[in-house]
C-alpha positions in Angstrom: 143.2 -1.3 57.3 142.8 1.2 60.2 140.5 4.7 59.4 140.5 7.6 61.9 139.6 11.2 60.9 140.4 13.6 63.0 138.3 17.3 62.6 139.6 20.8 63.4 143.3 19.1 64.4 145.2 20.7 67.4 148.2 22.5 66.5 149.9 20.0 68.5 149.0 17.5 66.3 149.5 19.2 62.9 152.9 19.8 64.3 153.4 15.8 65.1 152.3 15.0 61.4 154.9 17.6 59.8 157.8 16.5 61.5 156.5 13.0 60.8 155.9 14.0 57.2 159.4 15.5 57.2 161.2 16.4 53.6 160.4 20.3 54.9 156.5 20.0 55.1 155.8 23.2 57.2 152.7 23.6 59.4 151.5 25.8 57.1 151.9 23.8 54.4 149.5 20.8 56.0 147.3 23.4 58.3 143.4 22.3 57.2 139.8 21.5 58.3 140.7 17.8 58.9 143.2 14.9 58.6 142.3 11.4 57.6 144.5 8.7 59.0 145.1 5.1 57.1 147.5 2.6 58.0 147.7 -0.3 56.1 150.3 -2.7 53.8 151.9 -0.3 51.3 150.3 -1.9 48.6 146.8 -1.0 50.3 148.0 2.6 51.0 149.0 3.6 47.6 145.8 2.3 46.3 144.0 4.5 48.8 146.2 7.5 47.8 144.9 7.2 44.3 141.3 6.4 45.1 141.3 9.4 47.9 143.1 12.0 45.2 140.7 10.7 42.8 137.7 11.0 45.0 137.5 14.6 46.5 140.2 17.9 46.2 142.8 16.9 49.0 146.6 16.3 49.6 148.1 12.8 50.4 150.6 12.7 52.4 153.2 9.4 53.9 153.9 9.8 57.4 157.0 8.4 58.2 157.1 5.5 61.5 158.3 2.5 62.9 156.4 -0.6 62.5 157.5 -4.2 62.6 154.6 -6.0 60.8 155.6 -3.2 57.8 152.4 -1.0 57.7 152.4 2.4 56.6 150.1 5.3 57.6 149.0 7.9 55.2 147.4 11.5 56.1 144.9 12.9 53.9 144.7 16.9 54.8 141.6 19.0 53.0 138.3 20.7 54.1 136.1 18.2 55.9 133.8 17.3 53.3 136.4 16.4 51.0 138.8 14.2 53.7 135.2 12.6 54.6 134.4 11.9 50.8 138.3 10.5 50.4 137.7 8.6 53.2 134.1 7.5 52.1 135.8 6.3 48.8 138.7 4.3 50.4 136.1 2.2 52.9 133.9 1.7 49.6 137.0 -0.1 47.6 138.6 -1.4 50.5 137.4 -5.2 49.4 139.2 -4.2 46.5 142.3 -3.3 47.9 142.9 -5.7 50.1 
């Protein structure tokens, strides 16, 4: 599994995970503090959906790619402390998950 967070995101960026996000996600809908970024198997990302939701106040989002070994990313938007605290939580049960 492969953890990035990424404080105070560009607009550039923000912009690059809506239109990855797609299903009419607007800027405004995603614009935060920070993003967390997860790629994994799918069965390792929806675990770390629910342990990040379940972990600190923030929004979970699949970002749509291509990848031939079939790993997804997710983006966790929120307020800093609470995409660190998500992210905190995933690296804690990540033995788990895997």
């Amino acid at each position: 599994m492969k953890i990035k967070i990424i404080k105070t995101p560009s607009k550039g960026t923000i912009d690059m995970l809506a239109h990855r996000i797609g299903n009419g996600i607007s800027r405004d809908e995603i614009s935060t503090d920070a993003v967390g970024l997860v790629q994994g198997a799918i069965i390792e990302m929806i675990c770390a959906t629910d342990v990040a939701e379940k972990a600190a106040d923030v929004r979970v989002l699949d970002i749509r790619g291509n990848c031939p070994q079939n790993a997804i990313m997710i983006a966790i938007f929120g307020d800093t402390s609470s995409v660190e605290s998500a992210i905190s939580a995933i690296k804690k049960k990540e033995k788990e998950l895997c």
